[in-house]
N, CA, C and O atoms as CSV, one atom per row, in Angstrom:
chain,resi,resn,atom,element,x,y,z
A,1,UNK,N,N,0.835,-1.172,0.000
A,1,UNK,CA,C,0.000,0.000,0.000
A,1,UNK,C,C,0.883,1.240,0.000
A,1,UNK,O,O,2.071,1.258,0.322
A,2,UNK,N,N,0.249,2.134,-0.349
A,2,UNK,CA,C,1.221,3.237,-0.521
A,2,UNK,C,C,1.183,4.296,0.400
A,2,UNK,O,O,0.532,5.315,0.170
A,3,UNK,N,N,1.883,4.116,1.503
A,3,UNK,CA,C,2.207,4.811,2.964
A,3,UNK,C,C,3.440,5.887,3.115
A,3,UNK,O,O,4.614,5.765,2.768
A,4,UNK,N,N,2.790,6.945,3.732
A,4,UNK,CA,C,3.830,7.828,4.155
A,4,UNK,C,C,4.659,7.687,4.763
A,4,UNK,O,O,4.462,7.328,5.924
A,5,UNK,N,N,6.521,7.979,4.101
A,5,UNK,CA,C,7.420,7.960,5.089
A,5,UNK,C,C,7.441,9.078,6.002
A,5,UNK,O,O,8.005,9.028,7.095
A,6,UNK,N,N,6.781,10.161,5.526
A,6,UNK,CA,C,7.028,11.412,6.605
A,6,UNK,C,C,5.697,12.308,6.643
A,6,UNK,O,O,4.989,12.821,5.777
A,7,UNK,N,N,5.679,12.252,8.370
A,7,UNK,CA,C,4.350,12.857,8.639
A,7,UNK,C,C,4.413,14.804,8.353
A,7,UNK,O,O,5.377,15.539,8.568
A,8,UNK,N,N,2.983,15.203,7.800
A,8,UNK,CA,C,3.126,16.337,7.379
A,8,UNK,C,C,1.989,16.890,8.083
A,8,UNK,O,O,0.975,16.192,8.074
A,9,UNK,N,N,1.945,18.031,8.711
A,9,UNK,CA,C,1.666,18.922,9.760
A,9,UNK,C,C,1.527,20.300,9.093
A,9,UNK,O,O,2.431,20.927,8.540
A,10,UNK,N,N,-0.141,20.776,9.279
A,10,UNK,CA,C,-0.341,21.958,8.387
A,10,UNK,C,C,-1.435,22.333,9.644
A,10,UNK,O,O,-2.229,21.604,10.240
A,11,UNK,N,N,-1.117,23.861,9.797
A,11,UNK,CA,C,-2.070,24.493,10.593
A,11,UNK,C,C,-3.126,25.113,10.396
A,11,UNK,O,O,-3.136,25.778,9.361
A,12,UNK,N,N,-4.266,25.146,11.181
A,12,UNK,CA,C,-5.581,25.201,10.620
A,12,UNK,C,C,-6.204,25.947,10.712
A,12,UNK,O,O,-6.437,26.445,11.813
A,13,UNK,N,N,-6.683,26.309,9.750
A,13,UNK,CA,C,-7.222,27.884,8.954
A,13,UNK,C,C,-8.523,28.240,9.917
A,13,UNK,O,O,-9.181,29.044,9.257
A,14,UNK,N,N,-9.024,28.062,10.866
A,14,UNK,CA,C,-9.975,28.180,12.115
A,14,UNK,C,C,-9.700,29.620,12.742
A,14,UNK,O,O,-8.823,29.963,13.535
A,15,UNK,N,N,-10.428,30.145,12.316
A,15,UNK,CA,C,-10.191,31.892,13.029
A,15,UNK,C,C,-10.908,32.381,14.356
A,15,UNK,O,O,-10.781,33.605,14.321
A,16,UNK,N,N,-11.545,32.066,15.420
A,16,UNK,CA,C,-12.420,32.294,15.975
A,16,UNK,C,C,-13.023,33.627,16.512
A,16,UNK,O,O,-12.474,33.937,17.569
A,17,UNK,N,N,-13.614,34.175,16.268
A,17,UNK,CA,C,-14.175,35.457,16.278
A,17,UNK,C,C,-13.961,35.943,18.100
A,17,UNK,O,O,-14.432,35.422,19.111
A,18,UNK,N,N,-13.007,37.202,17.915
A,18,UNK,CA,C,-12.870,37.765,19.412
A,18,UNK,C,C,-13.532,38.786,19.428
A,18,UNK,O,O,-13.994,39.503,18.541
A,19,UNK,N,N,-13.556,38.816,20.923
A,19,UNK,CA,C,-14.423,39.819,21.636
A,19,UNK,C,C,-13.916,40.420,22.641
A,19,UNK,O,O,-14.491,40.740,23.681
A,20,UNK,N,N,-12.051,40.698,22.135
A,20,UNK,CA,C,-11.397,41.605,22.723
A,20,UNK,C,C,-10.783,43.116,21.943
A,20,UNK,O,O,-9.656,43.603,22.033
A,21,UNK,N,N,-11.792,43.534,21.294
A,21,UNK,CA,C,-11.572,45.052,20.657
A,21,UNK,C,C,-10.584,45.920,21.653
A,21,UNK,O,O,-10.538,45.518,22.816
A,22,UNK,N,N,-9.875,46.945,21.345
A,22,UNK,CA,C,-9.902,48.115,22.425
A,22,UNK,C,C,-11.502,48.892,22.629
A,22,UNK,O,O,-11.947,49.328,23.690
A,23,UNK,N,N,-11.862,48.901,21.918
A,23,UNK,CA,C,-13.261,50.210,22.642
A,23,UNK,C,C,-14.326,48.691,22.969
A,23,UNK,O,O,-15.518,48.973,23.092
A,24,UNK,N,N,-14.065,47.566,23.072
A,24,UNK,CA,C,-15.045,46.799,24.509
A,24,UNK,C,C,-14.327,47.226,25.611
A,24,UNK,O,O,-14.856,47.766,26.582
A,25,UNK,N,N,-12.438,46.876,25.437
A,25,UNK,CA,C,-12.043,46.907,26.725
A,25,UNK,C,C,-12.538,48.622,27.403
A,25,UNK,O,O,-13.296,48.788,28.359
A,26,UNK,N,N,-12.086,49.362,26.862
A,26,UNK,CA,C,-12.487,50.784,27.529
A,26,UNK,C,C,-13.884,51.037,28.425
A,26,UNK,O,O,-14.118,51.363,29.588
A,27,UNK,N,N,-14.812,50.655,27.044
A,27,UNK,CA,C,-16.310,50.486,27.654
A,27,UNK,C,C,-15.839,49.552,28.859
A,27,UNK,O,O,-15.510,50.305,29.776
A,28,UNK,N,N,-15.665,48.153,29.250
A,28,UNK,CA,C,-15.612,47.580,30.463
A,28,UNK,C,C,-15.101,48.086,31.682
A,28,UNK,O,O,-15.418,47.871,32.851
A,29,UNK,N,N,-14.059,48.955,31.046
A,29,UNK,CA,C,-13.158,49.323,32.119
A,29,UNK,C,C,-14.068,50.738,32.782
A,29,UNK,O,O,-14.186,50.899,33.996
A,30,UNK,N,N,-14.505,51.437,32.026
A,30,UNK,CA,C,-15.392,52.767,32.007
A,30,UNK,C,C,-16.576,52.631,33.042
A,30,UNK,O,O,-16.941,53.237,34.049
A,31,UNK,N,N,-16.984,51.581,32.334
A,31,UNK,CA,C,-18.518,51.074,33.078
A,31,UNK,C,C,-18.850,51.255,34.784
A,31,UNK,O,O,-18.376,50.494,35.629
A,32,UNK,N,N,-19.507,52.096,35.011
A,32,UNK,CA,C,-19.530,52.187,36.492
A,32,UNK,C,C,-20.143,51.172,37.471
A,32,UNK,O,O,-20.447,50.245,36.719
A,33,UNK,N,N,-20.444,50.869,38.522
A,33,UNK,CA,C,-20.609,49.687,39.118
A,33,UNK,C,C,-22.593,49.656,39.059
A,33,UNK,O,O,-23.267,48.660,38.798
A,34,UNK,N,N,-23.090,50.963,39.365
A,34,UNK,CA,C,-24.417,51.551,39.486
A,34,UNK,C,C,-24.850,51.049,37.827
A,34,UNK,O,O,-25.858,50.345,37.768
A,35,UNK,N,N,-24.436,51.240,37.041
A,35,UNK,CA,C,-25.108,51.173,35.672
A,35,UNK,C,C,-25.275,49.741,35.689
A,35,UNK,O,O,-26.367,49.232,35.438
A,36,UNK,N,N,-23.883,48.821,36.075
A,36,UNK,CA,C,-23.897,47.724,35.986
A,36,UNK,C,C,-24.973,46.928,36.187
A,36,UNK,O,O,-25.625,46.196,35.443
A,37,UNK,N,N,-25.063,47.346,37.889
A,37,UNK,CA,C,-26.308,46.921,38.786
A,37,UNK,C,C,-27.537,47.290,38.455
A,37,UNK,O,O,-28.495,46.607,38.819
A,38,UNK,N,N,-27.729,48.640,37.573
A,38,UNK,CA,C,-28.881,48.569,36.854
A,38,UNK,C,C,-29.519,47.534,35.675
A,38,UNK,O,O,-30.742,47.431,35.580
A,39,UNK,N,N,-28.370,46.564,34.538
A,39,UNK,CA,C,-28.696,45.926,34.009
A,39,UNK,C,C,-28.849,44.666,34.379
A,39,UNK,O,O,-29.013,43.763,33.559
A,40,UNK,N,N,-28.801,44.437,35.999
A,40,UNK,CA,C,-29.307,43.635,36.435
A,40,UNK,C,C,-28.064,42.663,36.904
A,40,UNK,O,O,-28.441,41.719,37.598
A,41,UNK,N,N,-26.756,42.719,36.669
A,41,UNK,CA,C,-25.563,41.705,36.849
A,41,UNK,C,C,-24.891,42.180,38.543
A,41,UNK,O,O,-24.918,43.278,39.098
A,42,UNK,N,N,-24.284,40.771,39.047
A,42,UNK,CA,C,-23.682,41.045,40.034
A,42,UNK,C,C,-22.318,41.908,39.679
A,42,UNK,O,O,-21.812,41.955,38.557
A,43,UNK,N,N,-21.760,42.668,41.005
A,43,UNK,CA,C,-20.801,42.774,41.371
A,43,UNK,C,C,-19.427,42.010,40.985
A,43,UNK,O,O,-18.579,42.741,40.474
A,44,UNK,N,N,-19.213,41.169,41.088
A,44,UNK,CA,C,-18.463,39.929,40.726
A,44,UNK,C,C,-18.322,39.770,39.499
A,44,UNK,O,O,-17.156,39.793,39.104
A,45,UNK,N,N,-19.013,39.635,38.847
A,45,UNK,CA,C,-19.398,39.497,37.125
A,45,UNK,C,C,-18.961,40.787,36.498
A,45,UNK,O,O,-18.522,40.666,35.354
A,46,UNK,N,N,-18.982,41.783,36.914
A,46,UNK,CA,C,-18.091,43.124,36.566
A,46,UNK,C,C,-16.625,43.274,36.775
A,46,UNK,O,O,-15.772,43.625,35.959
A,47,UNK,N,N,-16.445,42.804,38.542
A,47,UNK,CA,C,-14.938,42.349,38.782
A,47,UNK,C,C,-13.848,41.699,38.125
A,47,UNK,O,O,-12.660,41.954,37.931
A,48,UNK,N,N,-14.808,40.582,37.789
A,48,UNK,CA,C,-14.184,39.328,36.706
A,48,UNK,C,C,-14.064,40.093,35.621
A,48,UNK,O,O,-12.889,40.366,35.376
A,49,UNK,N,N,-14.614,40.407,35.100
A,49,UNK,CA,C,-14.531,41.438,33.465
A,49,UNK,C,C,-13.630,42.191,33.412
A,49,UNK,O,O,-12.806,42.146,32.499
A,50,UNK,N,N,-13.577,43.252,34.606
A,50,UNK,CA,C,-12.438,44.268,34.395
A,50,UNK,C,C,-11.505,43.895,34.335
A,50,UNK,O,O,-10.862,44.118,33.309
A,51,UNK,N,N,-10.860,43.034,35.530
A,51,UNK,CA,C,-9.584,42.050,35.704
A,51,UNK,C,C,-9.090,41.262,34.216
A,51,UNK,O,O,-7.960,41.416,33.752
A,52,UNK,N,N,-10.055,40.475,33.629
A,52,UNK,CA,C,-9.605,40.171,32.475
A,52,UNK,C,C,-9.479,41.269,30.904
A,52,UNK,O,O,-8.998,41.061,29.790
A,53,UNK,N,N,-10.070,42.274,31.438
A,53,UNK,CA,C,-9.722,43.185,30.400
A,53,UNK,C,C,-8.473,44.073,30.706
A,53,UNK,O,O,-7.957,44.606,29.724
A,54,UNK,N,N,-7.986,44.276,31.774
A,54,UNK,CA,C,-6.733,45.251,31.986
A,54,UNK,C,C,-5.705,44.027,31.976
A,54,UNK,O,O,-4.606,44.373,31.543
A,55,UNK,N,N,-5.766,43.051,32.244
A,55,UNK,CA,C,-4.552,42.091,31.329
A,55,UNK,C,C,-4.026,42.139,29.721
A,55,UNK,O,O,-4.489,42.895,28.867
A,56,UNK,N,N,-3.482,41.640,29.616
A,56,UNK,CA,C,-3.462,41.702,28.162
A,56,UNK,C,C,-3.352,40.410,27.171
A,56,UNK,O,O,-3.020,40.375,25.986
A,57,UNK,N,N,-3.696,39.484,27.953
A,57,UNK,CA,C,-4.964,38.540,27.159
A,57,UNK,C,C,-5.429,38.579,26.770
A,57,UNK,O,O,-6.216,39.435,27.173
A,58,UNK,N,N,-5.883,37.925,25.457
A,58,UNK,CA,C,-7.365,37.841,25.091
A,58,UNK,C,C,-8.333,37.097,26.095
A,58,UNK,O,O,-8.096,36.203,26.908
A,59,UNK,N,N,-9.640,37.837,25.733
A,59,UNK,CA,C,-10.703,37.501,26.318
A,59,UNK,C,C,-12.117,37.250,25.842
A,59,UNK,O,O,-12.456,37.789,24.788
A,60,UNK,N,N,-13.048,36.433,26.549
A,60,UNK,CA,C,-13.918,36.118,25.200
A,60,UNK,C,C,-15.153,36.705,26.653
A,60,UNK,O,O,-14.881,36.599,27.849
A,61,UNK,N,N,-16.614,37.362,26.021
A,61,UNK,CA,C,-17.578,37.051,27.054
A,61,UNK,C,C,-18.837,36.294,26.527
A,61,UNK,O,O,-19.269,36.053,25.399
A,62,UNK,N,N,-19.188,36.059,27.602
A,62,UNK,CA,C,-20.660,35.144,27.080
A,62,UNK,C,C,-21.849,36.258,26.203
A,62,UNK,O,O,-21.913,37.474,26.024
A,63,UNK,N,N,-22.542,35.271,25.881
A,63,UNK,CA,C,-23.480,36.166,24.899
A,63,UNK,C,C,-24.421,37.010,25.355
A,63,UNK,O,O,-25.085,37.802,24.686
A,64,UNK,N,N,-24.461,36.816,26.535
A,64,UNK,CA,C,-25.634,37.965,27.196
A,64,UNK,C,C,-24.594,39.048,28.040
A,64,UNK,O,O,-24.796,40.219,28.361
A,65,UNK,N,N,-23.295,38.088,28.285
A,65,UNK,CA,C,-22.401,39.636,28.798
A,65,UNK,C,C,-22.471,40.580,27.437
A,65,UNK,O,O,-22.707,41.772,27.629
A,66,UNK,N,N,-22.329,40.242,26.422
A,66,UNK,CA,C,-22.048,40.720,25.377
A,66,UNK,C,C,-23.613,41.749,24.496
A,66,UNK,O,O,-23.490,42.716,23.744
A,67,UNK,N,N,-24.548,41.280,24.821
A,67,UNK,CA,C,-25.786,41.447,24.630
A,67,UNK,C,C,-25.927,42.926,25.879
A,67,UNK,O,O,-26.274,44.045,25.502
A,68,UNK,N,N,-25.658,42.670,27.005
A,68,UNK,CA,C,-26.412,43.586,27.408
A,68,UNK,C,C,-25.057,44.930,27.333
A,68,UNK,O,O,-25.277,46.081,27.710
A,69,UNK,N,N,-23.848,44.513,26.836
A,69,UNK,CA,C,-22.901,45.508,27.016
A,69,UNK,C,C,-23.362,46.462,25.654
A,69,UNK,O,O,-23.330,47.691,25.607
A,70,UNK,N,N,-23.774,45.576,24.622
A,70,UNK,CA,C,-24.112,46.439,23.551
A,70,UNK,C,C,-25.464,46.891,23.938
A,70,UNK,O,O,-25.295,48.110,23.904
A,71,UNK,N,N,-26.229,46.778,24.153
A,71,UNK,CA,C,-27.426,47.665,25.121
A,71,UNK,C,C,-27.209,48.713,25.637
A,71,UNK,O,O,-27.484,49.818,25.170
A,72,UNK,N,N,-26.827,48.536,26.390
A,72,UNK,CA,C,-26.012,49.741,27.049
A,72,UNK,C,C,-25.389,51.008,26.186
A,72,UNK,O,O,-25.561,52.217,26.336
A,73,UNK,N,N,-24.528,50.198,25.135
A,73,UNK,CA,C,-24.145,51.853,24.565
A,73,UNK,C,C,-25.041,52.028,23.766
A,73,UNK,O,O,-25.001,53.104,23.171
A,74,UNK,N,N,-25.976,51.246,23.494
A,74,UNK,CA,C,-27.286,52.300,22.602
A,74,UNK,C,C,-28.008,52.928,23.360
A,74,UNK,O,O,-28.679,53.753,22.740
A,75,UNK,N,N,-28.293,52.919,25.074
A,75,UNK,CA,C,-28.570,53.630,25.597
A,75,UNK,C,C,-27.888,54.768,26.246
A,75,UNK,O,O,-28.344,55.448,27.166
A,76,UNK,N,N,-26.952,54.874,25.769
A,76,UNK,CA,C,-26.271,56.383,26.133
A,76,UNK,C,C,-26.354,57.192,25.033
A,76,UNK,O,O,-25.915,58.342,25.077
């Protein structure tokens, strides 16, 4: 049968869509704790956010973090 002597290794074209812009991080970082608590999220859940946005990691948020953050700036 006609078998490879040498294994070949190609990297994969998979892009996954981030949701670490600079103007999310700003907005996160901006965001006051009162507005927060107005859209209904804990304390904690803001904490966690900021912390991973003043790193410089990427960072991904869930779809309703993401949902109500864009809410928000259509309401300003």
């Amino acid at each position: 049968m006609g078998r490879r002597k040498t294994v070949e290794f190609s990297k994969p074209a998979y892009m996954g869509k981030r949701d670490d812009s600079d103007l999310l991080r700003k907005k996160i970082i901006d965001m006051p704790y009162t507005e927060w608590k107005k859209m209904g999220f804990s304390k904690g859940t803001l904490h966690h956010m900021k912390q991973n946005t003043r790193s410089d990691n990427p960072f991904t948020l869930n779809a309703y973090e993401r949902e109500k953050l864009e809410n928000w700036n259509n309401m300003l």
